[in-house]
C-alpha positions in Angstrom: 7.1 -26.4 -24.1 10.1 -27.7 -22.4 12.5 -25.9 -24.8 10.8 -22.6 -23.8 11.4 -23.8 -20.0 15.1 -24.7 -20.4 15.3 -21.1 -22.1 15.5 -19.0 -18.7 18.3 -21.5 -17.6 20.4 -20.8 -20.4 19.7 -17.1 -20.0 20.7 -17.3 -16.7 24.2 -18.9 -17.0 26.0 -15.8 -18.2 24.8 -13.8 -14.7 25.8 -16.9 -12.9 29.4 -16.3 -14.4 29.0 -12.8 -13.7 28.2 -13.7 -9.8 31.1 -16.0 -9.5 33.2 -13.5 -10.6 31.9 -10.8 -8.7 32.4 -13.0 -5.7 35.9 -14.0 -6.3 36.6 -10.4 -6.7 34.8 -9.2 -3.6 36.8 -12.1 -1.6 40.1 -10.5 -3.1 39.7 -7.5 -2.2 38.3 -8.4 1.2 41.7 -10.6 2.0 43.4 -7.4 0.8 41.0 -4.8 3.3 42.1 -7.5 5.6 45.8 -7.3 5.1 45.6 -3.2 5.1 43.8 -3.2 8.1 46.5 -6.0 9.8 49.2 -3.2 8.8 47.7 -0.6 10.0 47.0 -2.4 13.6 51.3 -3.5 13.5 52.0 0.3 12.7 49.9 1.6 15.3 51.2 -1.0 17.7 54.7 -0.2 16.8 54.5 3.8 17.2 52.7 3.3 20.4 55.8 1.6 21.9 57.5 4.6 20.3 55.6 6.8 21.9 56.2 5.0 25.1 59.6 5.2 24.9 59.7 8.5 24.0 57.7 9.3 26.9 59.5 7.5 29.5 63.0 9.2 28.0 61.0 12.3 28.7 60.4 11.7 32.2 64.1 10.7 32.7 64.9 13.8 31.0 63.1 16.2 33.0 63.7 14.3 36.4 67.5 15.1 36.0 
């Protein structure tokens, strides 16, 4: 009887694996949406100060 209850154990190792894998791959690509989404927030910081610049030109432009 304690064969057949050591069974599931061993049945469940494999999906174990599989979870650990999963979750290292999930944390990859989540330090990845994380790196995207950092990029994207520089970009956008960077082209509003563009923008700004732009705008002020603008003003000096049409001042004159």
């Amino acid at each position: 009887m304690s064969e057949s209850a050591m069974q599931p154990v061993s049945e469940a190792s494999p999906v174990i694996q599989q979870i650990g894998m999963l979750n290292l791959r999930i944390n990859d690509m989540m330090i990845q949406l994380n790196t995207v989404i950092k990029t994207i927030m520089d970009e956008n910081a960077a082209l509003k100060k563009e923008n700004a610049d732009l705008k002020a030109k603008q003003e000096k432009t049409n001042k004159h």
